[in-house]
The first five atom37 places (N, CA, C, CB, O) and aatype in JSON, in Angstrom:
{
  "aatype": [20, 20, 20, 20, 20, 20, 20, 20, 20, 20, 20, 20, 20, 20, 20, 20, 20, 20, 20, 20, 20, 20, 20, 20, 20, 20, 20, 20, 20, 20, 20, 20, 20, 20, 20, 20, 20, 20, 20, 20, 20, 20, 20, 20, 20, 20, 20, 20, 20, 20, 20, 20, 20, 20, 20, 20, 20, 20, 20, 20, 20, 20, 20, 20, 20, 20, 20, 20, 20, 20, 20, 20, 20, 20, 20, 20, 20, 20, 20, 20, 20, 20, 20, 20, 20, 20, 20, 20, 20, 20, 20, 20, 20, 20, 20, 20, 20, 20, 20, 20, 20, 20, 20],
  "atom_mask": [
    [1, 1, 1, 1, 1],
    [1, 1, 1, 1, 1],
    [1, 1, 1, 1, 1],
    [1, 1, 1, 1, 1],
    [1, 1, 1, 1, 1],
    [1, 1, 1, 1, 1],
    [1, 1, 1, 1, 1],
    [1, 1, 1, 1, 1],
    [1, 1, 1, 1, 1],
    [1, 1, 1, 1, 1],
    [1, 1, 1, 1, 1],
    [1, 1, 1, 1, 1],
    [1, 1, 1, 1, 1],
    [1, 1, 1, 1, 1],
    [1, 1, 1, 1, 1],
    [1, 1, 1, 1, 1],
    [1, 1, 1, 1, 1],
    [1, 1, 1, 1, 1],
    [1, 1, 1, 1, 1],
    [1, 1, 1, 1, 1],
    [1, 1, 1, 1, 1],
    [1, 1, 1, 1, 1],
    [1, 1, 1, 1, 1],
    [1, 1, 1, 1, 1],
    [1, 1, 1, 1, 1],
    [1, 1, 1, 1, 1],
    [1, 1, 1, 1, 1],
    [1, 1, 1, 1, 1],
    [1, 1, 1, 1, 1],
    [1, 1, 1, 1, 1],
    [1, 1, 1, 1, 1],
    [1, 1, 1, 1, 1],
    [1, 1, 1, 1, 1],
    [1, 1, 1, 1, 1],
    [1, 1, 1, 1, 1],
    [1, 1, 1, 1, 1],
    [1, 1, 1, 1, 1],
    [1, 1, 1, 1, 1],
    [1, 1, 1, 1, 1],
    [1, 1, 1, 1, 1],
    [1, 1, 1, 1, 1],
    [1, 1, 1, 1, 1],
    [1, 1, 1, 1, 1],
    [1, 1, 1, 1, 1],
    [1, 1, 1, 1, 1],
    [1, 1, 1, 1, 1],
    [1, 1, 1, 1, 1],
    [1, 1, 1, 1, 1],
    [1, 1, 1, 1, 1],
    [1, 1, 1, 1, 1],
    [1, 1, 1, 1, 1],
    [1, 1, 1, 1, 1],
    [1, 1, 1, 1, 1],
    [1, 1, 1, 1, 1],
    [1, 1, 1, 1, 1],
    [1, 1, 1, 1, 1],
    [1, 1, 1, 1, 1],
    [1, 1, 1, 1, 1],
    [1, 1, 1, 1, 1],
    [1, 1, 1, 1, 1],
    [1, 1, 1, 1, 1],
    [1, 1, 1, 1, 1],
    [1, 1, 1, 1, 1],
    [1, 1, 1, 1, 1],
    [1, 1, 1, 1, 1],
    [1, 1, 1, 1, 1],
    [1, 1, 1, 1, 1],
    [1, 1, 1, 1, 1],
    [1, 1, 1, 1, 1],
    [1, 1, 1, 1, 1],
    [1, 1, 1, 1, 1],
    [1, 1, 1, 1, 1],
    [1, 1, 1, 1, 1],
    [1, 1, 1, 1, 1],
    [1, 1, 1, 1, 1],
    [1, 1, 1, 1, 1],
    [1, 1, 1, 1, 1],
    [1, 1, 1, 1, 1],
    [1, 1, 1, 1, 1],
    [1, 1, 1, 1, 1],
    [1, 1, 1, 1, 1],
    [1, 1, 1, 1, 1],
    [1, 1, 1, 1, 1],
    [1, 1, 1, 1, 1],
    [1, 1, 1, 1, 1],
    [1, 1, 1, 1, 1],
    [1, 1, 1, 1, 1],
    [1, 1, 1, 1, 1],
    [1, 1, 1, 1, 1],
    [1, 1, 1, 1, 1],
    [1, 1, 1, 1, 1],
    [1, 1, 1, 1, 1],
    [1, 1, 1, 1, 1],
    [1, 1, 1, 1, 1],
    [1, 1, 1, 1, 1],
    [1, 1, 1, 1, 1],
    [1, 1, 1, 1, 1],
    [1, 1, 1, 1, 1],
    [1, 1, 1, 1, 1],
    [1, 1, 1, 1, 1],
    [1, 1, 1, 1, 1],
    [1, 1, 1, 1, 1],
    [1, 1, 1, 1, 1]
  ],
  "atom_positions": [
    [[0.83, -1.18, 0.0], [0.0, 0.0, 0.0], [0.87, 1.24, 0.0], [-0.95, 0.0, 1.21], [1.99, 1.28, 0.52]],
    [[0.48, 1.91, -0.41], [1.03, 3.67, -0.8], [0.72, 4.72, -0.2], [0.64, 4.23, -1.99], [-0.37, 5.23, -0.44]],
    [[1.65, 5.33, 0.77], [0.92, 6.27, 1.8], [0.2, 7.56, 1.24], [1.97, 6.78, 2.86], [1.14, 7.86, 0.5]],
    [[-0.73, 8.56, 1.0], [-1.07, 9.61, 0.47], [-0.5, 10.55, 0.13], [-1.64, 9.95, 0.89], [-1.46, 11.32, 0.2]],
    [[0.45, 11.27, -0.26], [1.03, 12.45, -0.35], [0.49, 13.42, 0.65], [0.92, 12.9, -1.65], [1.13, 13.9, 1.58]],
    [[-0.84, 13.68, 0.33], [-1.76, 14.71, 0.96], [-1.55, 14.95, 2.6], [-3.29, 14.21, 0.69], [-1.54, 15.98, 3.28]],
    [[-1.37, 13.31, 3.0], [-1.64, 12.96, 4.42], [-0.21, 13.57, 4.77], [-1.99, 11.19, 4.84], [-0.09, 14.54, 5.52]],
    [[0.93, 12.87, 4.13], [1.95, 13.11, 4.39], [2.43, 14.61, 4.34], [2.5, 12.33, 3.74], [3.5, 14.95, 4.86]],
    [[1.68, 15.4, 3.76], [2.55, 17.09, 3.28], [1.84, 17.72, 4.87], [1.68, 18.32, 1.12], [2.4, 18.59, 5.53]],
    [[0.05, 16.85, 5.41], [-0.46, 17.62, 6.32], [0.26, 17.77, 7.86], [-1.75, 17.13, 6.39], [0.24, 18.67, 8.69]],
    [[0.88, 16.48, 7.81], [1.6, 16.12, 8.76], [2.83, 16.91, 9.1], [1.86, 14.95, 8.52], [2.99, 17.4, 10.22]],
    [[3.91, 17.05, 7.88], [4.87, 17.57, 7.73], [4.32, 19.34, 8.19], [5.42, 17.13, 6.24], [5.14, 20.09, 8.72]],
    [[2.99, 19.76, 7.92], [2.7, 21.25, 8.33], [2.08, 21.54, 9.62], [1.82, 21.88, 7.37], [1.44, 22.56, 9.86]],
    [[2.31, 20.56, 10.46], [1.79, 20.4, 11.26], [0.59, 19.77, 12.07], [1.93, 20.99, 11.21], [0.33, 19.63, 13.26]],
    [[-0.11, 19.42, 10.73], [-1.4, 19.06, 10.68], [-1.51, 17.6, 11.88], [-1.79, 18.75, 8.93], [-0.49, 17.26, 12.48]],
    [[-2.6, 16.98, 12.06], [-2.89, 15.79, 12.22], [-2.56, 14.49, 11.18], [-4.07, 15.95, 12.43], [-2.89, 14.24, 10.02]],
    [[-1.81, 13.84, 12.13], [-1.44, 12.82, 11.13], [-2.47, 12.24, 11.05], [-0.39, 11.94, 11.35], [-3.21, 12.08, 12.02]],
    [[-2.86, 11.63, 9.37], [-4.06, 10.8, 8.92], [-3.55, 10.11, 7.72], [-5.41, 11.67, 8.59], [-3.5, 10.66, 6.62]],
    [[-3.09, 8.57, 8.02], [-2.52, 7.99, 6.45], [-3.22, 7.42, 5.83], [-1.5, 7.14, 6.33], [-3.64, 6.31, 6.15]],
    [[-3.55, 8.1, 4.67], [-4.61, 7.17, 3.16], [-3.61, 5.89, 3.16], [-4.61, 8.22, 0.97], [-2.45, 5.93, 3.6]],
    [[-4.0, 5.15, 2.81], [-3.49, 4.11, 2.0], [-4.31, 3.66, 0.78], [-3.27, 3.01, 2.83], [-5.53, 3.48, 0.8]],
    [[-3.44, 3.49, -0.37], [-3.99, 3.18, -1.48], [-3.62, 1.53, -2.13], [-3.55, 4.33, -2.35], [-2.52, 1.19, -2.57]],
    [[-4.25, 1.09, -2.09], [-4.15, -0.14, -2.58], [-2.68, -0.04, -4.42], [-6.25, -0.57, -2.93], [-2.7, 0.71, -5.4]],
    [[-1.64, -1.27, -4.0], [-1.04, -0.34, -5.46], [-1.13, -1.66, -6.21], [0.88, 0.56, -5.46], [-0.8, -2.68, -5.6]],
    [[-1.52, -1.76, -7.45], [-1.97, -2.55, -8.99], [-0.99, -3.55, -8.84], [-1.79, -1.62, -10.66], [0.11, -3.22, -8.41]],
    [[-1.26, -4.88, -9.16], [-0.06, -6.0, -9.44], [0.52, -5.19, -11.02], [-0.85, -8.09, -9.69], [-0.11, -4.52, -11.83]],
    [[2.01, -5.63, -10.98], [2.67, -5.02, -12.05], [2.71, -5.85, -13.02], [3.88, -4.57, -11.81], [2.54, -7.07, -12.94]],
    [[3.02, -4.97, -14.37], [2.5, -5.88, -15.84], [3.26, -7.31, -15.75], [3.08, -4.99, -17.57], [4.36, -7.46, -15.22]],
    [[2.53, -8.3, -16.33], [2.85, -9.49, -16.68], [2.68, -10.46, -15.46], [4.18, -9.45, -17.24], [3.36, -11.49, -15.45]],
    [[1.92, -10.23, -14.54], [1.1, -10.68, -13.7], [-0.41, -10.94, -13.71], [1.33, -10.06, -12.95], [-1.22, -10.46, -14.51]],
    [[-0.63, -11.65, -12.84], [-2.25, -11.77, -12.66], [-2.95, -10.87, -10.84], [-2.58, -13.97, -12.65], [-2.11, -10.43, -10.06]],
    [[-3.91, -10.8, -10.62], [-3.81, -10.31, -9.31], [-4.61, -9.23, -9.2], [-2.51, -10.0, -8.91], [-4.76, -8.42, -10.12]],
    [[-5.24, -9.15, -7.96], [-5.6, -7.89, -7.79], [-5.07, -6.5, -7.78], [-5.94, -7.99, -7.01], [-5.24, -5.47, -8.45]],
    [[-4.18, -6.98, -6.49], [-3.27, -5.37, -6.22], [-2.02, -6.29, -5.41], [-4.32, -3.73, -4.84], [-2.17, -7.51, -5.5]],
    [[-0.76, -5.79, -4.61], [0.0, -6.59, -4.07], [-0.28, -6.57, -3.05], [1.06, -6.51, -4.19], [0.91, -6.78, -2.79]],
    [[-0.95, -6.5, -1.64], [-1.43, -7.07, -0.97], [-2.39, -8.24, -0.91], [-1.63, -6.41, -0.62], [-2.72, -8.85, 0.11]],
    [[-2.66, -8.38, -1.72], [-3.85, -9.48, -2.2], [-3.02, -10.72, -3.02], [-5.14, -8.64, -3.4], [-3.46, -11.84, -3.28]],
    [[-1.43, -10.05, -3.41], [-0.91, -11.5, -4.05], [-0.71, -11.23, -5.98], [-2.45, -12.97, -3.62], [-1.7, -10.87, -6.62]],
    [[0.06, -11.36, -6.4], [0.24, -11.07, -7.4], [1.3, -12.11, -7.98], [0.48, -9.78, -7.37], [2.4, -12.27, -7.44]],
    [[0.9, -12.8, -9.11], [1.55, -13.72, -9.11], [1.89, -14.23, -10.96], [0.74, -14.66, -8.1], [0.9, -14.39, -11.68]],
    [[3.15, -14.43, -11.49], [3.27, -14.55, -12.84], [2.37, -14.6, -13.56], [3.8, -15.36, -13.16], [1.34, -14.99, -13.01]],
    [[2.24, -14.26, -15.11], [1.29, -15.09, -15.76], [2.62, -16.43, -16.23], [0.3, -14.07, -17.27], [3.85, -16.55, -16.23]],
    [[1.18, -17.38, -16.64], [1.92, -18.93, -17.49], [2.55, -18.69, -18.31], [1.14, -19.99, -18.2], [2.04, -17.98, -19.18]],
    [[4.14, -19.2, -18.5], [4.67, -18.98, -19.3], [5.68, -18.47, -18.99], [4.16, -18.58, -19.95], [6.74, -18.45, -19.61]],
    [[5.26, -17.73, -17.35], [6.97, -16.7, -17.12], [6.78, -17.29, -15.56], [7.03, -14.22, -17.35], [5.75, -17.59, -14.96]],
    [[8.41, -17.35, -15.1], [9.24, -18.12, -14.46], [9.48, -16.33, -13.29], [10.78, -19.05, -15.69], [9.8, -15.19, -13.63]],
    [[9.18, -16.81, -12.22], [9.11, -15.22, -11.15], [8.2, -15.03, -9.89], [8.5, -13.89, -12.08], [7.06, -15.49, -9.83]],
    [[8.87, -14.24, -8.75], [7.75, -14.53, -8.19], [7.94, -12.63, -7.54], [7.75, -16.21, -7.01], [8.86, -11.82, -7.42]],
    [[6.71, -12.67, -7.31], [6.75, -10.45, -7.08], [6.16, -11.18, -5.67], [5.18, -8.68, -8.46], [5.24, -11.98, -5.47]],
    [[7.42, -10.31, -4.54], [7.18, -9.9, -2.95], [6.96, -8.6, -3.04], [8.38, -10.17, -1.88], [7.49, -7.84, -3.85]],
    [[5.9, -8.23, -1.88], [5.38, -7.15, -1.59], [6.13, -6.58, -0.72], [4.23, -7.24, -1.25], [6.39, -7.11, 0.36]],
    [[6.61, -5.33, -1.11], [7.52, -4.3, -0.07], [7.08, -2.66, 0.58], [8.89, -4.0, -0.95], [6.09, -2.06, 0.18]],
    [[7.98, -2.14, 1.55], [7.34, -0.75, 1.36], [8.18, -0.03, 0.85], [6.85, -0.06, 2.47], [8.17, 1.01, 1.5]],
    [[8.99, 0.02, -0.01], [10.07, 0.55, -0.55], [9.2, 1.28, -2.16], [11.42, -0.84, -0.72], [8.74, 0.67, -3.12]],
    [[9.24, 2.46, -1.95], [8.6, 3.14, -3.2], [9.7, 3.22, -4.07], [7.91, 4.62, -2.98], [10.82, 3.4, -3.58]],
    [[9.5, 3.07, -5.66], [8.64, 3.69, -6.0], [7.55, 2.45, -6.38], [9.12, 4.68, -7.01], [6.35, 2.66, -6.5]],
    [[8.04, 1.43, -6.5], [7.2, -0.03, -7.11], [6.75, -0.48, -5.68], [8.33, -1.48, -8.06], [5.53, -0.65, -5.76]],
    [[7.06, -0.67, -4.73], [6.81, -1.36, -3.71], [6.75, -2.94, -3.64], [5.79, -0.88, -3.37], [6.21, -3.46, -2.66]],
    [[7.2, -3.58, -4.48], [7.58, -4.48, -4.47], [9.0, -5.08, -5.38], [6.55, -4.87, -4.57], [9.53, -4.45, -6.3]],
    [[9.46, -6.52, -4.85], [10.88, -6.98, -5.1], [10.72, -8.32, -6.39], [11.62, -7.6, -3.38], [9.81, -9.09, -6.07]],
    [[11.11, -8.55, -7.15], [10.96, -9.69, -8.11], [10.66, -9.19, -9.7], [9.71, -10.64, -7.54], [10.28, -8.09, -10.11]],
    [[10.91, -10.23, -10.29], [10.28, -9.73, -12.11], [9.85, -11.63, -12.32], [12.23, -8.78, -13.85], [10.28, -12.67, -11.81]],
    [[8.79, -11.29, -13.36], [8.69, -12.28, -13.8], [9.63, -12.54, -16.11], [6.86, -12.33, -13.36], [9.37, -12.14, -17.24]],
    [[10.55, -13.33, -15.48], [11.43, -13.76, -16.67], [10.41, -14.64, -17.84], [12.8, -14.84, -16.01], [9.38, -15.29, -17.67]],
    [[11.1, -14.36, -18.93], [11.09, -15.39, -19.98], [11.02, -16.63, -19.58], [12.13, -15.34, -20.77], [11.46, -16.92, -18.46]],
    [[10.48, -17.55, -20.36], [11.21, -19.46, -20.13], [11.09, -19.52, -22.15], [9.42, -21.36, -18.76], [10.3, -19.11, -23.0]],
    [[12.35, -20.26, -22.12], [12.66, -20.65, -23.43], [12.48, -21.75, -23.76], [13.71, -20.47, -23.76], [12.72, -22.8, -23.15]],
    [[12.01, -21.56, -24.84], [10.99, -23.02, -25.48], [11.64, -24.29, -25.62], [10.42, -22.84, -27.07], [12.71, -24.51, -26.19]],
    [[10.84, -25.16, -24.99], [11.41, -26.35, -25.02], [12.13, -27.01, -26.05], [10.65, -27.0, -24.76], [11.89, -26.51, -27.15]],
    [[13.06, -28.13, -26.07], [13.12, -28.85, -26.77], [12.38, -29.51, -27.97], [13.33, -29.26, -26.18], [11.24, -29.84, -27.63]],
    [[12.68, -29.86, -29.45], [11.65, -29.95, -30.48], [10.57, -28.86, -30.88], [10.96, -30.99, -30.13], [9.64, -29.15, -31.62]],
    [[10.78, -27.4, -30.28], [10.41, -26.35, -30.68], [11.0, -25.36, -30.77], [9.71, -26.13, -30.29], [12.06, -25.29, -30.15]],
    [[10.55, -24.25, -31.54], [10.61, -23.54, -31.85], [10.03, -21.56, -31.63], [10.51, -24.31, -32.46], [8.8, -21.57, -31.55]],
    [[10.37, -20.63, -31.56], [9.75, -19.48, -30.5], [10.45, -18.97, -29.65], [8.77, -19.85, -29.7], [11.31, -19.53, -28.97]],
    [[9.91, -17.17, -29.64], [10.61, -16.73, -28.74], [10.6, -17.01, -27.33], [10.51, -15.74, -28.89], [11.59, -17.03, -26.6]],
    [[9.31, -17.24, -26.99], [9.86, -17.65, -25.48], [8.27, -18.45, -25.53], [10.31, -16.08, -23.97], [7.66, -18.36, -26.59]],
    [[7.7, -19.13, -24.5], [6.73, -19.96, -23.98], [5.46, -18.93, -23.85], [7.24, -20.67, -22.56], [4.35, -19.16, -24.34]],
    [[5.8, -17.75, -23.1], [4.81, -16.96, -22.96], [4.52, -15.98, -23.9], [4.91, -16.46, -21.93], [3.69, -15.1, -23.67]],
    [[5.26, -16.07, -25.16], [4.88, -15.43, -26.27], [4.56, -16.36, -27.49], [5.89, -14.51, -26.57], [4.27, -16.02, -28.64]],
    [[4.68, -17.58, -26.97], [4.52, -18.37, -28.16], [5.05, -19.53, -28.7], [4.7, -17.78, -28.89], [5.98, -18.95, -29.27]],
    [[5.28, -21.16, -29.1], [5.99, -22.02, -28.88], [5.24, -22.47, -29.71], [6.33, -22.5, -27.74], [4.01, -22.47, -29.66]],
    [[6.49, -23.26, -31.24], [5.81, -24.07, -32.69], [6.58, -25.19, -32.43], [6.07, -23.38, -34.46], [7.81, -25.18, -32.29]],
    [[5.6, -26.5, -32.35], [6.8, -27.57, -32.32], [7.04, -28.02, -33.66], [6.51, -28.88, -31.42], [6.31, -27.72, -34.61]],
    [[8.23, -28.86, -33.76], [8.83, -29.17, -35.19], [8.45, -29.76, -35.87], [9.74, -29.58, -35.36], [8.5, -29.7, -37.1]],
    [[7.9, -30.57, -35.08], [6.77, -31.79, -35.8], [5.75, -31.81, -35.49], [6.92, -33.12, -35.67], [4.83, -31.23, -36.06]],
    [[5.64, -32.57, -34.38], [3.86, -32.34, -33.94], [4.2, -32.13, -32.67], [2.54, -33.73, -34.11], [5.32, -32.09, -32.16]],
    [[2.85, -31.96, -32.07], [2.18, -31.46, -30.34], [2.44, -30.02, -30.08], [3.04, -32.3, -28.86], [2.93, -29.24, -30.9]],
    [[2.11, -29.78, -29.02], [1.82, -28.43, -28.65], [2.47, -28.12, -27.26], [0.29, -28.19, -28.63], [2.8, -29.05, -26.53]],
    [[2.7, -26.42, -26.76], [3.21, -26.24, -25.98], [2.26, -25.15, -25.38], [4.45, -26.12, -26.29], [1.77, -24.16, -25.93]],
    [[2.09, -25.78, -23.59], [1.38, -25.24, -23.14], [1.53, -24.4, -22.25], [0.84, -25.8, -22.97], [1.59, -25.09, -21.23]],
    [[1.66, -22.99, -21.86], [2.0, -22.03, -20.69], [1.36, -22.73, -19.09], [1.16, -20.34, -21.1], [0.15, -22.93, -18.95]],
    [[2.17, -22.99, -18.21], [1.27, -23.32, -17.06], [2.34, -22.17, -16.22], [1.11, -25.29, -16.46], [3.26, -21.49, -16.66]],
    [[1.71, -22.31, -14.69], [2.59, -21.49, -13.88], [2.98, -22.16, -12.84], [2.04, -20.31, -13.44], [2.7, -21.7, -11.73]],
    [[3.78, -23.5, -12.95], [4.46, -24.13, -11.79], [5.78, -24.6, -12.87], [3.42, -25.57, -10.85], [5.68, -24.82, -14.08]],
    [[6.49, -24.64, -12.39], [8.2, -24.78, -13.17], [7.87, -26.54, -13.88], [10.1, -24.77, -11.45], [7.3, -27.45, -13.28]],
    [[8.4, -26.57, -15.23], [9.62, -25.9, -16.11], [8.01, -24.46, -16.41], [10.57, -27.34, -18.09], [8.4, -23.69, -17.29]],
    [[7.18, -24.22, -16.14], [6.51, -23.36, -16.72], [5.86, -23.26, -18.1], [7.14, -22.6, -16.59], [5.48, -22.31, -18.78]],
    [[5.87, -24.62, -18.28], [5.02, -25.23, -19.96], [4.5, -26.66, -19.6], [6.35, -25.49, -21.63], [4.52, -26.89, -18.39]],
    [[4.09, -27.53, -20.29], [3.78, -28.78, -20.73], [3.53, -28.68, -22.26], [2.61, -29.33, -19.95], [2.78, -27.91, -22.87]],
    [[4.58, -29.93, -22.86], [5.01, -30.0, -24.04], [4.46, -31.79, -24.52], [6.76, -29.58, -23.97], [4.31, -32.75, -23.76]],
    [[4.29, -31.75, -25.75], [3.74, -32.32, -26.03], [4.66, -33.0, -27.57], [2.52, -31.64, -25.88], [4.61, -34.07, -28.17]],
    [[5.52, -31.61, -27.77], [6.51, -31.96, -28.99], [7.16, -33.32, -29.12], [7.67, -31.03, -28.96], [7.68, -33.83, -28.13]],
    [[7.16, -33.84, -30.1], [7.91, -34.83, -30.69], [8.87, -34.4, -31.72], [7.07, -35.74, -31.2], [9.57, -35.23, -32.29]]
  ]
}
């Protein structure tokens, strides 16, 4: 959560301290509400986002690439995966972070 500016400038003038907190957005290439609530890769990418109070993101982690399996072909799993011959490649979100099907 994200303290208010507002609260914070009233304080600093003497005012009564009163802290907004704002709920802050899971960051791109996640799923999730906001990061208190948990924010967690999409399928396909290999990462895990901890929630911090350290602005300006407030949280620690990225979610990476995973490179396409064996007998395929593609830039990465979560953008896309052609196998050489047959079967298919599927984004999940528990490690290797696909199920493959290539032959």
């Amino acid at each position: 959560f994200a303290a208010d500016g507002a609260a914070l400038q009233a304080c600093a003038a003497g005012g009564a301290l009163t802290i907004q907190c704002t709920a802050v957005a899971c960051p791109v290439f996640t799923s999730g509400y906001n990061l208190a609530s948990g924010c967690k890769c999409l399928p396909g990418l290999n990462g895990t986002i901890v929630p911090t109070t350290v602005a300006p993101s407030y949280y620690n982690g990225i979610c990476s690439q995973v490179p396409c399996p064996a007998n395929s072909r593609g830039a990465s799993v979560f953008s896309g995966c052609t196998c050489n011959t047959n079967g298919a490649v599927t984004p999940t979100t528990t490690a290797p972070f696909y199920v493959s099907t290539c032959t």
